[in-house]
C-alpha positions in Angstrom: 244.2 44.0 38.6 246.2 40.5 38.2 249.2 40.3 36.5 249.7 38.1 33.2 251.9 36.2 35.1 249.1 35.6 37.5 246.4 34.1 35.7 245.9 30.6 35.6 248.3 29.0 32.8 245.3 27.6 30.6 243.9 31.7 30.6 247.3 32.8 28.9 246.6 33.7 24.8 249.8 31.5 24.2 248.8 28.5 26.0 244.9 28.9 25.4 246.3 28.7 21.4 248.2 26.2 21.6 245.2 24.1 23.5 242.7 25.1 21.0 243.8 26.5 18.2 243.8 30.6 17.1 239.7 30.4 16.5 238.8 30.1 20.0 240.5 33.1 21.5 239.1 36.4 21.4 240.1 39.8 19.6 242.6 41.3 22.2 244.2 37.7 23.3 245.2 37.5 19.7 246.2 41.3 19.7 248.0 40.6 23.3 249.9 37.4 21.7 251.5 39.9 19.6 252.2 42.7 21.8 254.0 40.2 24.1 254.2 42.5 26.8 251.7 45.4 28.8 252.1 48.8 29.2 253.0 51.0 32.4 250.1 49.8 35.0 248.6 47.0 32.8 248.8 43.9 31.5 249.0 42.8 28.3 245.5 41.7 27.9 244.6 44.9 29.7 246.4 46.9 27.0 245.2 44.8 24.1 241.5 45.7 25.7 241.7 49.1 25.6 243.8 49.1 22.0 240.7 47.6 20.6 238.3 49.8 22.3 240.1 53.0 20.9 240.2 51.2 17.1 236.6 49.3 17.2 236.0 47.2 14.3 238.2 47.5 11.2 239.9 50.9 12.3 242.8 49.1 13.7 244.0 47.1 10.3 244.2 50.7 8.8 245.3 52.8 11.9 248.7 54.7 10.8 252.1 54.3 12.1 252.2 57.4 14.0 248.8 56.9 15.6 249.4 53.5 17.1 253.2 54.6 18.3 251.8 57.4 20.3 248.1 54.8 22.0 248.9 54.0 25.8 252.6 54.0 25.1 252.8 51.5 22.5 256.0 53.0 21.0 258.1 52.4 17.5 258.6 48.1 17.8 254.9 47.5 18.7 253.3 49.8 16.0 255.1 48.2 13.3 254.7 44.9 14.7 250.7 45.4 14.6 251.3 46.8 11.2 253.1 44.4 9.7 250.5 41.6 10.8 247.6 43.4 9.8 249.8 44.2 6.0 250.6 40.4 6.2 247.2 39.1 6.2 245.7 41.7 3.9 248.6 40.0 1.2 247.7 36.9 2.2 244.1 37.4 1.3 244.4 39.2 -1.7 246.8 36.2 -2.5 249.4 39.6 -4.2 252.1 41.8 -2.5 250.6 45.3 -2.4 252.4 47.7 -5.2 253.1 51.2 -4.0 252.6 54.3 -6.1 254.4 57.2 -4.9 255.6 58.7 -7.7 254.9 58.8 -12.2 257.8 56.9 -12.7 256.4 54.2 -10.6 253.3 54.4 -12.9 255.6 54.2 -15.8 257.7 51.7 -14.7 254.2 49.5 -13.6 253.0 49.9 -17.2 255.7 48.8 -19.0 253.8 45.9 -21.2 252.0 49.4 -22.5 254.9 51.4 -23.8 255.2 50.3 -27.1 251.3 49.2 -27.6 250.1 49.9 -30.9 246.5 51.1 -29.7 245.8 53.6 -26.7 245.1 51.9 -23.1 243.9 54.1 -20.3 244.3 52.4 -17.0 243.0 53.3 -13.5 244.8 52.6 -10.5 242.4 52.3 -7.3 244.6 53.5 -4.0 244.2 53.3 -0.5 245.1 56.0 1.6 249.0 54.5 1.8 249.3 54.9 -1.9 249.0 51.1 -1.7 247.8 49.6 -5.2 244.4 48.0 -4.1 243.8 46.9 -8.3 243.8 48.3 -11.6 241.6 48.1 -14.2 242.0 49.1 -18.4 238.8 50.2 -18.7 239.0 51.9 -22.6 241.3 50.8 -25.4 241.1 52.9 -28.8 241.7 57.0 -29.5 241.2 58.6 -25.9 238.6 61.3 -25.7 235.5 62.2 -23.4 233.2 59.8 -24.9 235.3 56.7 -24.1 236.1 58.0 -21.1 233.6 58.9 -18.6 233.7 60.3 -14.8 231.3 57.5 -14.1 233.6 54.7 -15.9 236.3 55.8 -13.2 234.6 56.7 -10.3 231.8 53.5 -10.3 234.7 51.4 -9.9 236.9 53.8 -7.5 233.7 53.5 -5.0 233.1 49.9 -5.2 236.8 49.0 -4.2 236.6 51.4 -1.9 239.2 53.6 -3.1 240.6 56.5 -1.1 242.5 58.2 -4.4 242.7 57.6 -8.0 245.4 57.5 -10.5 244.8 57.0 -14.2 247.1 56.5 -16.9 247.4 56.0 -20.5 250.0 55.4 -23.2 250.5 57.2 -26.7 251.3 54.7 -29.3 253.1 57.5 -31.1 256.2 57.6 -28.6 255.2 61.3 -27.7 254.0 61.4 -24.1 253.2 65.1 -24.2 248.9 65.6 -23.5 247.0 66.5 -26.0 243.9 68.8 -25.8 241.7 65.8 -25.5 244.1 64.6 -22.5 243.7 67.5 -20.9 239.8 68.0 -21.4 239.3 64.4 -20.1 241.9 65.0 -17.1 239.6 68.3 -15.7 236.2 66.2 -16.0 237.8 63.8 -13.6 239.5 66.3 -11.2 236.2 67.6 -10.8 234.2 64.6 -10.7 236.5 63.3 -7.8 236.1 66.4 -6.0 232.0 66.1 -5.9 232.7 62.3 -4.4 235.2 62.9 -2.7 237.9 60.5 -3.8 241.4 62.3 -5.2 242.4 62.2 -8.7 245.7 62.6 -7.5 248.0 62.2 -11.0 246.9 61.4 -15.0 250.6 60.2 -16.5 251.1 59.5 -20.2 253.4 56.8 -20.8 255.1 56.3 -23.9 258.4 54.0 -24.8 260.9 56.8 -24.2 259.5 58.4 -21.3 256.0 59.8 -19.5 254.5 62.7 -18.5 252.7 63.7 -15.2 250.2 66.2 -15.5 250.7 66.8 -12.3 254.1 67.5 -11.9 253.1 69.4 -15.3 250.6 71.9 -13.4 247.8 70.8 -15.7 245.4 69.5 -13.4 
């Protein structure tokens, strides 16, 4: 097979962008403009071919970090490189830096215009599979209980952003962050509402001015 170095200048992604412009070249010339260089016995359009035919479609903006290391040799610099575009553009079209929620405190510290709030809030937080905020949404203020909040107010939502996970979260205008029975009652509903659709309830924190509570980290869900 012919080297990159071989082809006729004007067939080179570089050059063929810079002639006419990023539209006109196809998936793996832009994939092989940022790889910059092949693998062992190929090229670098070669590889960018084959990367594409393993990740078909949209599987390659979400592939993970150890997947794409380990594909045809692609190793530690190139994964992250691919990463980091895909991760740029994603920010770029959302027109917002993605949050990341790893931990309650992170939901506590994210919900700080709540603390003090003199009526309850209770706030969803729609995840990818990275943890990676994709939006949030209050979607009951008043006295929490299972009335106001509903499986289906959660989960409609969850689905249509295409959620991998869940996190909800509400603050207690009383300072107290410790779940009350209603808390609790609405946290199961959800937990099993999420297992039936398959989308992870994965933490319920009560925020408050002096603190929070994960009822997780609690064992209560």
């Amino acid at each position: 097979m012919s080297k990159l170095k071989e082809l006729h200048k004007i067939e080179r992604p570089r050059e063929k962008l810079e002639k006419y412009g990023p539209e006109k070249l196809r998936s793996h010339e832009l994939l092989a403009i940022l790889l910059r260089t092949g693998a062992k016995g190929m090229n670098v359009l070669e590889l960018a071919e084959k990367i594409l035919k393993k990740f078909p479609e949209e599987k390659l903006a979400v592939a993970e970090f150890k997947e794409l290391k380990s594909t045809f040799g692609l190793g530690a610099a190139k994964a992250s490189e691919i990463m980091a575009a895909f991760e740029l553009a994603r920010r770029m079209l959302n027109g917002k830096e993605a949050v990341l929620l790893l931990s309650p405190r992170d939901v506590w510290e994210s919900l700080r215009d709540l603390h003090d709030h003199k009526k309850e809030h209770f706030v969803i937080f729609f995840l990818d599979a990275r943890n990676q905020e994709i939006k949030r949404e209050i979607i009951s203020i008043g006295t929490l209980n299972a009335s106001l909040v509903h499986p289906r107010e959660v989960f409609e939502p969850a689905i249509r952003h295409s959620a991998a996970q869940v996190i909800v979260a509400h603050n207690h205008p009383s300072g107290n962050p410790e779940p009350s029975e209603s808390d609790l009652e609405t946290t199961k509903r959800l937990v099993e509402a999420g297992k039936i659709l398959g989308i992870e309830l994965t933490d319920h924190v009560i925020v408050a001015k002096g603190g929070w509570v994960s009822l997780r980290e609690k064992g209560m869900m």
